[in-house]
Each structure stands twice: as structure tokens, then as C-alpha cells.
MDAnalysis code that builds the backbone (N, CA, C; Angstrom):
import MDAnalysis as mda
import numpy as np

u = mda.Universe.empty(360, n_residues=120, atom_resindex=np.repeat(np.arange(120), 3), trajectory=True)
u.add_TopologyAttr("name", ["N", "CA", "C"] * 120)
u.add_TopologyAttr("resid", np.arange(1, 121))
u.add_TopologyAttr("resname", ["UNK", "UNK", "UNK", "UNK", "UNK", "UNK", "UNK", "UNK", "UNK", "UNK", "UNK", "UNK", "UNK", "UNK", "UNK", "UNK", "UNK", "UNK", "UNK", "UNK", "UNK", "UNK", "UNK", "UNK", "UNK", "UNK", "UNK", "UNK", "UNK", "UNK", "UNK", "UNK", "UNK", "UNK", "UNK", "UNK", "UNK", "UNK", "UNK", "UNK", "UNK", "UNK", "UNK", "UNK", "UNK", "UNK", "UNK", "UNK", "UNK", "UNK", "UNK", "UNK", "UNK", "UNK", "UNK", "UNK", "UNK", "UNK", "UNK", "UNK", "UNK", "UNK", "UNK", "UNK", "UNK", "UNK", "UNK", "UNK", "UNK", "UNK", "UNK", "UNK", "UNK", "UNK", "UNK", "UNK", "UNK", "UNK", "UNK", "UNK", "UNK", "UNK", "UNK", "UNK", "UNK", "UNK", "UNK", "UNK", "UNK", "UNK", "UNK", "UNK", "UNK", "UNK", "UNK", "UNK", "UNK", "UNK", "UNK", "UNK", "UNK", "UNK", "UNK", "UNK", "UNK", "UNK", "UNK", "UNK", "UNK", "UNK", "UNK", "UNK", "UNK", "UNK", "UNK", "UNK", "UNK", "UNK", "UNK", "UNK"])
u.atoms.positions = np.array([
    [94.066, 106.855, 72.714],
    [93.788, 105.452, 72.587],
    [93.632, 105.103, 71.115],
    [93.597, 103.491, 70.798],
    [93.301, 103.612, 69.790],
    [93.263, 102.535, 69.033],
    [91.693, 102.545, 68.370],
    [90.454, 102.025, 68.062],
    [91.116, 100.171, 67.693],
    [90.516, 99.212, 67.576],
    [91.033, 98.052, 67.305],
    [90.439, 97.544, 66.033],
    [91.019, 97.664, 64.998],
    [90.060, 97.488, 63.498],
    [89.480, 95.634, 63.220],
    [90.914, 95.058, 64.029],
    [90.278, 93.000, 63.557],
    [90.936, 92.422, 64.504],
    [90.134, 91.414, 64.968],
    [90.593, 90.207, 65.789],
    [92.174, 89.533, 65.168],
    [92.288, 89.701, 63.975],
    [93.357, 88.833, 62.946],
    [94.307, 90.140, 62.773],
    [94.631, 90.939, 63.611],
    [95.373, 91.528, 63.904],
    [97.455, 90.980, 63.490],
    [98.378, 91.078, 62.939],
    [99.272, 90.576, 63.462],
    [100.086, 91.104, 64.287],
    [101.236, 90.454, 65.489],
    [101.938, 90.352, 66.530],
    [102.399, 91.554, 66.427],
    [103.129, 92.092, 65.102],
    [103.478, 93.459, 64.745],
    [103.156, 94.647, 65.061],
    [101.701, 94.366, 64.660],
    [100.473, 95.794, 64.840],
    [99.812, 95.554, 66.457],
    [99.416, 94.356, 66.911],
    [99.682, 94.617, 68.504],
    [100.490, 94.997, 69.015],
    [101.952, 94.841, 68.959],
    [103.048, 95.306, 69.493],
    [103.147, 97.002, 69.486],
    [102.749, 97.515, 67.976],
    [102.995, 98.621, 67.973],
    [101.481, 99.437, 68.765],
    [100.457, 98.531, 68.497],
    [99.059, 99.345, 69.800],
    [99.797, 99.365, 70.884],
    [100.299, 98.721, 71.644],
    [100.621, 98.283, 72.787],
    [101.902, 99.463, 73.644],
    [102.518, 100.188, 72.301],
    [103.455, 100.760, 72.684],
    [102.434, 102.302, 72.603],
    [101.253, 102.160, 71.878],
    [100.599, 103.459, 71.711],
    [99.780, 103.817, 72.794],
    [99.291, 102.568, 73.178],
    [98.601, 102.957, 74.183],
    [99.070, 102.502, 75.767],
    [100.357, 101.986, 75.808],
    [100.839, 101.873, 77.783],
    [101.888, 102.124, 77.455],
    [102.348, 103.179, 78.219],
    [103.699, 103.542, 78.578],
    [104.716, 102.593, 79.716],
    [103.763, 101.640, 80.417],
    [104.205, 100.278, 81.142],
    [103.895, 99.158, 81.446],
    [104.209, 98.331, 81.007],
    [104.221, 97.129, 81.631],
    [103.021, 96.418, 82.700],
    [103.113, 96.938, 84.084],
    [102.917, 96.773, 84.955],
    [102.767, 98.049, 86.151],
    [101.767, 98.174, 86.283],
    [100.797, 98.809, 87.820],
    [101.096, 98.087, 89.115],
    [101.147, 99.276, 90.180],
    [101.345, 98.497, 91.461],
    [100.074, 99.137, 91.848],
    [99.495, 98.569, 92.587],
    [98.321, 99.044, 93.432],
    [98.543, 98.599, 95.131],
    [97.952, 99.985, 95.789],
    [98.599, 100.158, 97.417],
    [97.688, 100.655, 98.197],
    [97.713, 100.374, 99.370],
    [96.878, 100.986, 100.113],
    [95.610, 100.888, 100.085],
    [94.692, 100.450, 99.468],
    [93.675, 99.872, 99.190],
    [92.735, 99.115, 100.369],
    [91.713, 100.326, 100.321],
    [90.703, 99.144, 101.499],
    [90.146, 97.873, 101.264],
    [89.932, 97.249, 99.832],
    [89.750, 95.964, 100.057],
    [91.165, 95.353, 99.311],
    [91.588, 94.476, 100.429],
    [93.245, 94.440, 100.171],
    [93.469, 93.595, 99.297],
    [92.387, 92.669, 99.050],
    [93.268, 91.826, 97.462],
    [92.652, 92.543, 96.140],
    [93.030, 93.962, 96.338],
    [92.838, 94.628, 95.162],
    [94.339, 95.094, 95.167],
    [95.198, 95.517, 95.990],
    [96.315, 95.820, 96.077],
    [96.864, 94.350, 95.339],
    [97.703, 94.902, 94.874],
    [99.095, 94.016, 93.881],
    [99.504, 94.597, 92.475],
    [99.974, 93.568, 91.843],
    [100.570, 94.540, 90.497],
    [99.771, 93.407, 89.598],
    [99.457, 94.695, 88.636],
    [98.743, 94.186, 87.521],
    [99.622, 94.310, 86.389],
    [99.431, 93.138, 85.522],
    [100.285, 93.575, 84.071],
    [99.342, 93.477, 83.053],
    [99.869, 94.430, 81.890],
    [99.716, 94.545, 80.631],
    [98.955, 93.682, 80.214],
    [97.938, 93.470, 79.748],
    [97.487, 92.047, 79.187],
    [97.259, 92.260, 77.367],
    [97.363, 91.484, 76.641],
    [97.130, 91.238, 75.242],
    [95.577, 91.871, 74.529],
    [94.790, 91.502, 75.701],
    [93.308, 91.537, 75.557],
    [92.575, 93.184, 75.549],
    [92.285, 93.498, 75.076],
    [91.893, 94.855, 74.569],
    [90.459, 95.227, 75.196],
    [89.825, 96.083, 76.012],
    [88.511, 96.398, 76.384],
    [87.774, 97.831, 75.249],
    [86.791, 97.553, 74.387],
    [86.966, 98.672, 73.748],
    [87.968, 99.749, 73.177],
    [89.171, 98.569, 72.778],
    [90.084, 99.525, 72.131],
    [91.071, 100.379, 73.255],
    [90.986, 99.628, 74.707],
    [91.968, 100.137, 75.520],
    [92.392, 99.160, 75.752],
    [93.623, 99.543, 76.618],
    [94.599, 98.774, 76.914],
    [94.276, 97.858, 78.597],
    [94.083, 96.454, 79.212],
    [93.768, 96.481, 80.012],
    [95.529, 95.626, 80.718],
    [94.906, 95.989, 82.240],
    [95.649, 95.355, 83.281],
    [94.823, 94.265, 83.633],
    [95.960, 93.319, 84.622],
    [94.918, 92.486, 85.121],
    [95.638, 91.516, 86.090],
    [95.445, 91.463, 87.281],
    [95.579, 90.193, 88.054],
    [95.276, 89.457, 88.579],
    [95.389, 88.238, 88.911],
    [94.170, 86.703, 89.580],
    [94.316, 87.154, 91.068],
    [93.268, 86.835, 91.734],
    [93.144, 86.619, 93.256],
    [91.899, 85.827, 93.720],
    [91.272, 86.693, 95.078],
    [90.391, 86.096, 94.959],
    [89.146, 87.725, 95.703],
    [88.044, 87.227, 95.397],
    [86.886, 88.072, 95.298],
    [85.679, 87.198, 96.328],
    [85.225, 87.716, 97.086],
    [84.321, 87.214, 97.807],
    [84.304, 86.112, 98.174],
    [85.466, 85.289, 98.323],
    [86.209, 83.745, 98.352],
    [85.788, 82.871, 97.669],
    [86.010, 83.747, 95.716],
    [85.978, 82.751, 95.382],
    [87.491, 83.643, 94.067],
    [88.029, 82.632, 92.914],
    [88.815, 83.184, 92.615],
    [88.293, 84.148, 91.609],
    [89.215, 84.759, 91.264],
    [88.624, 86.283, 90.272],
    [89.620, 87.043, 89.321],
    [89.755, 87.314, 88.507],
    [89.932, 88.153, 87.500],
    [90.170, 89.752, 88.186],
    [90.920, 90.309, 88.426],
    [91.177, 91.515, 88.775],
    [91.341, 92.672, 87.275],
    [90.773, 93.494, 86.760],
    [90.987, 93.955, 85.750],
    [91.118, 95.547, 85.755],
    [91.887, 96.516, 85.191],
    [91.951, 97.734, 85.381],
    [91.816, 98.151, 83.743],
    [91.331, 99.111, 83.111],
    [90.859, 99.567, 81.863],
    [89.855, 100.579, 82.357],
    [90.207, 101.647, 80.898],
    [89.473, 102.838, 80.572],
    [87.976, 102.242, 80.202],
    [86.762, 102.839, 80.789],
    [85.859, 103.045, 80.537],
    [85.612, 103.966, 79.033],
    [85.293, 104.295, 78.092],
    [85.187, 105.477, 77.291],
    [83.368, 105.383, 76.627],
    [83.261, 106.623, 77.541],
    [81.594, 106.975, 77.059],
    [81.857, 108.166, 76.227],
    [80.377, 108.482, 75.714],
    [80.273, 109.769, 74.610],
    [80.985, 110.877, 75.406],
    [80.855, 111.164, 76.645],
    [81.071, 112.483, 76.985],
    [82.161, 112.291, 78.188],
    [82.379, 111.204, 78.802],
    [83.830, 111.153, 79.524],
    [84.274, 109.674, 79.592],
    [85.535, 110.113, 80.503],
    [86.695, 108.893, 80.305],
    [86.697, 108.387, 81.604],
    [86.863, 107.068, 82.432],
    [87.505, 106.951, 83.724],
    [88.103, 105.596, 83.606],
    [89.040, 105.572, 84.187],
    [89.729, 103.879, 84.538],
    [88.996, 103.423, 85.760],
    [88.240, 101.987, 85.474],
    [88.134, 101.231, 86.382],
    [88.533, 100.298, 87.127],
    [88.766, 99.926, 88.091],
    [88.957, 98.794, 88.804],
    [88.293, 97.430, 88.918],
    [87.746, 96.479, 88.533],
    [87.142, 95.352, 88.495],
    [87.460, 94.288, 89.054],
    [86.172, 93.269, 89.833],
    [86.680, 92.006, 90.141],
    [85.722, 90.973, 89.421],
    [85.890, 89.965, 88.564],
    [84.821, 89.146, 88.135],
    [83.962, 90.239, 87.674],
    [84.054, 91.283, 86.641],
    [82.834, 92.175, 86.087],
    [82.096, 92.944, 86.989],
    [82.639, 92.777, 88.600],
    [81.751, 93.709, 89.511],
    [82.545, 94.790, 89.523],
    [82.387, 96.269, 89.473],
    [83.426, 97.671, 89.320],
    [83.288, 97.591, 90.835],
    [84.669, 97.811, 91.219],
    [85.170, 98.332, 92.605],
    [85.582, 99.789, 92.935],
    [86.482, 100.205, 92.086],
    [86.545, 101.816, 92.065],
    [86.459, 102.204, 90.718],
    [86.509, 103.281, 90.384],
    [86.412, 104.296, 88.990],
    [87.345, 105.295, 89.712],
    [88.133, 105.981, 88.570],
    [89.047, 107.001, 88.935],
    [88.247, 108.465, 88.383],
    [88.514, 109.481, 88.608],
    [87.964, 110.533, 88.119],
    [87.475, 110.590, 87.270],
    [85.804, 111.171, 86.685],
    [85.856, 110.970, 85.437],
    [85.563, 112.313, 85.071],
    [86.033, 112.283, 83.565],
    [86.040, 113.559, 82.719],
    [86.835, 113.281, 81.495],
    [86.939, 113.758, 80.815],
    [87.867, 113.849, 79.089],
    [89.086, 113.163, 78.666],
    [89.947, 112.916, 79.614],
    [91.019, 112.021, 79.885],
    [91.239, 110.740, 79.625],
    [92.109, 109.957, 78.817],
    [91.968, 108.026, 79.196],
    [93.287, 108.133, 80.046],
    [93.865, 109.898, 80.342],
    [95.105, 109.173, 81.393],
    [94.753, 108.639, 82.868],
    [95.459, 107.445, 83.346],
    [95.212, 106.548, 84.319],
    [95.413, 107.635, 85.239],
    [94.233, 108.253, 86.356],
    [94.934, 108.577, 87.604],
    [95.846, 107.435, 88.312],
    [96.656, 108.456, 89.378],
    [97.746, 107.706, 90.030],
    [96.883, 107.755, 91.692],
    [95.638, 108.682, 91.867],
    [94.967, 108.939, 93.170],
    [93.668, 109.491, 92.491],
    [92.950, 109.630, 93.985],
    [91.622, 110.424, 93.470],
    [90.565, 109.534, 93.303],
    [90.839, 107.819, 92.994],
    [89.793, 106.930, 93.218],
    [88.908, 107.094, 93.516],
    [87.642, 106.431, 93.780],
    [86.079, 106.228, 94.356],
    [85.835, 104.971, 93.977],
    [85.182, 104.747, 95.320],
    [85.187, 103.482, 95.631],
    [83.087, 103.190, 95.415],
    [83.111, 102.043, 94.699],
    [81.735, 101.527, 94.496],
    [81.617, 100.833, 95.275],
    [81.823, 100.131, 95.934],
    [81.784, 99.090, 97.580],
    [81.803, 100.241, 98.606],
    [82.141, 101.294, 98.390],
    [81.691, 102.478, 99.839],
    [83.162, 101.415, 101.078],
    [84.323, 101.871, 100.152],
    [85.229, 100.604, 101.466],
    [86.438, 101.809, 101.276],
    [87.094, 102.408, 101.636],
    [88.172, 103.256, 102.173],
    [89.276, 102.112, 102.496],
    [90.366, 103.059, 102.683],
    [91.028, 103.892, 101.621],
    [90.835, 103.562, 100.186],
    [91.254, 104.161, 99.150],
    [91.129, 104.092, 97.662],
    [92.288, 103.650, 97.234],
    [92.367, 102.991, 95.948],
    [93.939, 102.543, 95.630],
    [95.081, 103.429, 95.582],
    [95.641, 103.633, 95.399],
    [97.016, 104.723, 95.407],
    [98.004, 103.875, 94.149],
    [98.182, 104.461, 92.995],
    [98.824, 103.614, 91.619],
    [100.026, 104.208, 91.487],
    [101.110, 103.208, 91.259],
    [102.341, 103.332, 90.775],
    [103.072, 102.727, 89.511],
    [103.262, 103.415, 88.475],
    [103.589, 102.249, 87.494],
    [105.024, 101.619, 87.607],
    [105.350, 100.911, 86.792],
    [106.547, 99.892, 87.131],
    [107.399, 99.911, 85.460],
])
């Protein structure tokens, strides 16, 4: 990953983060026990601690919501989360890694099945 030095960034040097840190575009998400977590998320501009996030609109407890996927990064491990409106829905494995599992999820709502990720 890697680190974000200024807001006044130019288009250039995002472009080239952007190629450093996602190898795609766009995430499909499947299978998923709470089902408007399933869909495809894209790439977004917006940076979470110097990672790269996903993100798609739906809706969350009926109301609308922010769907967001990004690396967590603490002192001692890594996990990608799942988010709706700032509430975490799953976390993927955690340990040393910012690579995105593709399985292996855990779910913070205690709701089965877990997402299943495909990139695009």
C-alpha cells in the first residue's frame, strides 16, 4: 500500500497510487447472507488511510447507504472490511496481508453465508 502524503495531490500521482495499489477496477460480491451487500463495487478516488477503497450505494436497514470495502491496517495486522453507513459487516482474515481475500469472510451481524469476491 501506499501512504498518501497531501490532499493537493495531482490527477497524475493519483493515477499512478491507483495503479499501485488496485490491480481492478471493480469487485463483484456473491452469495452473501445479507443480500444488498452482494453487487459490484468500484474503485473509488477516496483513499481510507492510504488504501484503496471500493464502494457501492444501496440500501441498509431501509434506509440508503454507502456500501464500502477497504483495508483496515493496525500495528500488528491487516484485514479488508466490508461496511454499510460506518457499521462493519464482515472483515476478511486478519493477519500481515492488505491482499483482498477472495473467501474466508466473517461476518459481524452473525448472518451466513459470507461474501464470496470476484474481481472484474
Amino acid at each position: 500500500m501506499v501512504a498518501i502524503d497531501s490532499d493537493n495531490e495531482s490527477e497524475e500521482n493519483k493515477s499512478r497510487k491507483k495503479q499501485q495499489m488496485a490491480d481492478v477496477d471493480t469487485i463483484l460480491v456473491e452469495g452473501c447472507g445479507i443480500p444488498d451487500v452482494n453487487g459490484t463495487y468500484t474503485w473509488s478516488d477516496e483513499l481510507y488511510i492510504g488504501a484503496c477503497v471500493y464502494c457501492k450505494q444501496g440500501q441498509w436497514k431501509g434506509k440508503n447507504a454507502w456500501y464500502e470495502m477497504f483495508c483496515e491496517d493496525y500495528v500488528s495486522w491487516k484485514c479488508w472490511v466490508i461496511s454499510a453507513n460506518i457499521s462493519y459487516l464482515y472483515h476478511g482474515p486478519r493477519g500481515g496481508s492488505a491482499e483482498m481475500p477472495s473467501n474466508g469472510w466473517n461476518s459481524e451481524e452473525r448472518v451466513n453465508p459470507t461474501p464470496k469476491l470476484k474481481c472484474k
